[in-house]
TIFIGU-368031 format. One record per atom (N, C-alpha, C): atom name; z negated, y negated, x. Coordinates in pm, 1 decimal, decimal comma. Layout:
N
[rec 'CA' [Z Y X]]
...
END
This chain:
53
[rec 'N' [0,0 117,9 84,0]]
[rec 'CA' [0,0 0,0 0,0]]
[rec 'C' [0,0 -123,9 88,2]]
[rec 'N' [68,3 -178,9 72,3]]
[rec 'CA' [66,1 -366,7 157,7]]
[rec 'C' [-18,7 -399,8 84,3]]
[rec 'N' [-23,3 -575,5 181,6]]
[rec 'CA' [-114,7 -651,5 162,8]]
[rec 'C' [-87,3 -758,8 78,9]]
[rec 'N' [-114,2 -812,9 -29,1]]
[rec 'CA' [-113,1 -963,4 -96,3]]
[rec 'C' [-103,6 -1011,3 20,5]]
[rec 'N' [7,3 -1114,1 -3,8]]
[rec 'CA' [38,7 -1238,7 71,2]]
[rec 'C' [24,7 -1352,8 16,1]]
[rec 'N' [1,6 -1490,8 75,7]]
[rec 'CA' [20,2 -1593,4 -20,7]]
[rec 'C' [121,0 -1638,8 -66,6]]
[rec 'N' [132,5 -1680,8 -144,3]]
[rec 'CA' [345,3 -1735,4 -177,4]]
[rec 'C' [250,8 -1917,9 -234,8]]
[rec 'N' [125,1 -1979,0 -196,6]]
[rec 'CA' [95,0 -2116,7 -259,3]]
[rec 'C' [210,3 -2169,0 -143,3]]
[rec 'N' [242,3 -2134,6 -6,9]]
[rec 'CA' [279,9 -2224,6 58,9]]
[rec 'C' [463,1 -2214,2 -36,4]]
[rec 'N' [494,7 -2063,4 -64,5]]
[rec 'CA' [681,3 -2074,6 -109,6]]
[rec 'C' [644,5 -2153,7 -268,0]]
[rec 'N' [554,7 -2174,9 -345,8]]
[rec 'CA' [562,0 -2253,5 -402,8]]
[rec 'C' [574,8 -2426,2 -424,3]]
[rec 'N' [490,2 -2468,3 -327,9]]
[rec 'CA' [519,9 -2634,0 -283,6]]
[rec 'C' [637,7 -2613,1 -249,8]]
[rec 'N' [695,3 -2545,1 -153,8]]
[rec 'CA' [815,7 -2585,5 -105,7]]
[rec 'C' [943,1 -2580,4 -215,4]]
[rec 'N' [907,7 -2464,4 -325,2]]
[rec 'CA' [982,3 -2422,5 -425,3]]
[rec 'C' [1009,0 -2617,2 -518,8]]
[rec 'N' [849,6 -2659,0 -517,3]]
[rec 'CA' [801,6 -2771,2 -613,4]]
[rec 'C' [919,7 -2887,7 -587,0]]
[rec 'N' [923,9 -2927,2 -406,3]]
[rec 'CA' [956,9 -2956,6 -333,4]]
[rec 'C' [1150,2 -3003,4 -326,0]]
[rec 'N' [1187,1 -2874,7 -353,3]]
[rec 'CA' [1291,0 -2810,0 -356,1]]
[rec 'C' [1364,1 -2905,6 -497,5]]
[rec 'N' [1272,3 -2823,1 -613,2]]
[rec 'CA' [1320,6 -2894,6 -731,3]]
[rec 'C' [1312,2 -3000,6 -732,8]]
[rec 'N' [1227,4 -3110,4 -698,0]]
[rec 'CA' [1242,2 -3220,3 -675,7]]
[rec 'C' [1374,7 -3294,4 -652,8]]
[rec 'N' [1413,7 -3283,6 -557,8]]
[rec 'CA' [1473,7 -3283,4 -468,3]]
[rec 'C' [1658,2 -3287,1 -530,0]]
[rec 'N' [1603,5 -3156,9 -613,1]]
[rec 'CA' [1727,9 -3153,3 -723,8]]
[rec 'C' [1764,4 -3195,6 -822,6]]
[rec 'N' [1676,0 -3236,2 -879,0]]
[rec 'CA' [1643,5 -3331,0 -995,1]]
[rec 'C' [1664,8 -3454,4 -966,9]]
[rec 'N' [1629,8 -3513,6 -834,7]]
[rec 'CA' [1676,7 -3624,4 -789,7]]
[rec 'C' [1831,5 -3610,7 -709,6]]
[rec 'N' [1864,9 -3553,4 -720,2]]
[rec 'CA' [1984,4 -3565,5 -676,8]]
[rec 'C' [2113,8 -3515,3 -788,6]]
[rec 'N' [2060,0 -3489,3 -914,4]]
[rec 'CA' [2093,4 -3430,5 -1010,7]]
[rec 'C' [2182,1 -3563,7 -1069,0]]
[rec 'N' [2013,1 -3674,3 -1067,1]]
[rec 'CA' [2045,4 -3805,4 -1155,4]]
[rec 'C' [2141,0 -3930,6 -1020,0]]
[rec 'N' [2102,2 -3948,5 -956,9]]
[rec 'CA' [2115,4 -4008,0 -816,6]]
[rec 'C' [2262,9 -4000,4 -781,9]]
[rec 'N' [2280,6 -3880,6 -688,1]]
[rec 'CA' [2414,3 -3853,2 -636,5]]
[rec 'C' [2435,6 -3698,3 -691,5]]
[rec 'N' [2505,0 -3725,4 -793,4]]
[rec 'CA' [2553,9 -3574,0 -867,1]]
[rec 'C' [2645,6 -3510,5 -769,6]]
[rec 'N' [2746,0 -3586,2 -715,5]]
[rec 'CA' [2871,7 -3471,4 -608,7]]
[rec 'C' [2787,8 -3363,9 -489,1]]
[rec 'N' [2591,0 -3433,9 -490,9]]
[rec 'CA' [2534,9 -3341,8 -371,7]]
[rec 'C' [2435,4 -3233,5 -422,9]]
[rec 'N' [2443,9 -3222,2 -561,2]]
[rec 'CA' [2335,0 -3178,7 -636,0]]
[rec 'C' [2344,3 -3022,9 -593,0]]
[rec 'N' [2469,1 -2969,8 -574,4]]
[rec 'CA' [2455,1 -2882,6 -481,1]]
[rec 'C' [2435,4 -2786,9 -335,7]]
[rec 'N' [2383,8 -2930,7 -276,1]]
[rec 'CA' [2366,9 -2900,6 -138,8]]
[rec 'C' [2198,0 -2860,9 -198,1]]
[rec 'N' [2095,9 -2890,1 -278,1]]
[rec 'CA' [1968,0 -2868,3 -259,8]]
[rec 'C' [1945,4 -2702,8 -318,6]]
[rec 'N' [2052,5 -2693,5 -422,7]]
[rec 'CA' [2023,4 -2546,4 -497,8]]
[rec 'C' [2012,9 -2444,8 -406,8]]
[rec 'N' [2089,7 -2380,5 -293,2]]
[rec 'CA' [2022,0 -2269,5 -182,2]]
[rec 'C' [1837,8 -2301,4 -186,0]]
[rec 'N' [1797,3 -2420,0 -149,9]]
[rec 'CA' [1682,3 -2397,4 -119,6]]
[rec 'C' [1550,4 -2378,2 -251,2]]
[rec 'N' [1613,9 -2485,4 -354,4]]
[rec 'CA' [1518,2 -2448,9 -468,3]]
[rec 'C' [1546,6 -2296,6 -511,3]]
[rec 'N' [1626,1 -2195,2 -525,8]]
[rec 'CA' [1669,0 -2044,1 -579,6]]
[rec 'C' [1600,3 -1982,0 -432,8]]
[rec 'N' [1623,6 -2006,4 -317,7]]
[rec 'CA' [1536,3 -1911,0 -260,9]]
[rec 'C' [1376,8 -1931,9 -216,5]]
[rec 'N' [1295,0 -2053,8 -227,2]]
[rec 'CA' [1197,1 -2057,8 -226,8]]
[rec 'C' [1135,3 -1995,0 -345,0]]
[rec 'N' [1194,1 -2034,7 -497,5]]
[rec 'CA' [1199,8 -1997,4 -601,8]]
[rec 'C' [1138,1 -1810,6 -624,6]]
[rec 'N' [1253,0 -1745,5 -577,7]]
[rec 'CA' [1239,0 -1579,8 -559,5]]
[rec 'C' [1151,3 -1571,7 -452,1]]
[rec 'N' [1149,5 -1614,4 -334,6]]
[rec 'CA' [1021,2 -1572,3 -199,4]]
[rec 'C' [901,5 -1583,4 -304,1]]
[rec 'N' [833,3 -1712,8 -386,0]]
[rec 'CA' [751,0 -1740,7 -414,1]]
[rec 'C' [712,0 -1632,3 -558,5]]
[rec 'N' [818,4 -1563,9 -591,3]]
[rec 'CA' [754,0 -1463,2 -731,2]]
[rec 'C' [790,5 -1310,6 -642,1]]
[rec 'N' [784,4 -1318,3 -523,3]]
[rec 'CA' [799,3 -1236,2 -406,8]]
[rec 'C' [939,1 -1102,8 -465,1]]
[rec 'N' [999,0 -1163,7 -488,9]]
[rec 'CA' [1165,4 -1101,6 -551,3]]
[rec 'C' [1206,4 -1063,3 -364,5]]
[rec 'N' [1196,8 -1148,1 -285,9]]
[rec 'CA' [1268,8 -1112,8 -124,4]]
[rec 'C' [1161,7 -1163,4 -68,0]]
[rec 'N' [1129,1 -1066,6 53,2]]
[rec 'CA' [1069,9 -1065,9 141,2]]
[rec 'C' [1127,4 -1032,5 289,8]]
[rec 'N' [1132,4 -1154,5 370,0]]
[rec 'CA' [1174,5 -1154,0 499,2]]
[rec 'C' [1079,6 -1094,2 611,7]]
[rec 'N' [1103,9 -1001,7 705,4]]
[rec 'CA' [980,9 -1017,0 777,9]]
[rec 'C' [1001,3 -1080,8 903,2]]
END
């Protein structure tokens, strides 16, 4: 059996992430897709869907 890990830190960054997209959603729409890689994979690390080691 593994160990619980924390995912509080892939969550801020997840928080972070969306931010990020949301502001760039309203802001500069042509970049709204440069932030989505990072909000979708902090997103899954943080409900531990992928795990890197």
């Amino acid at each position: 059996m593994e160990a619980q890990q924390s995912t509080g830190k892939y969550w801020f960054l997840f928080f972070f992430w969306l931010a990020i997209l949301i502001v760039l959603l309203f802001v500069y729409r042509e970049f709204f897709w440069l932030a989505l890689p990072g909000a979708v994979t902090y997103f899954s690390r943080a409900m531990n869907l992928i795990d890197f080691k």
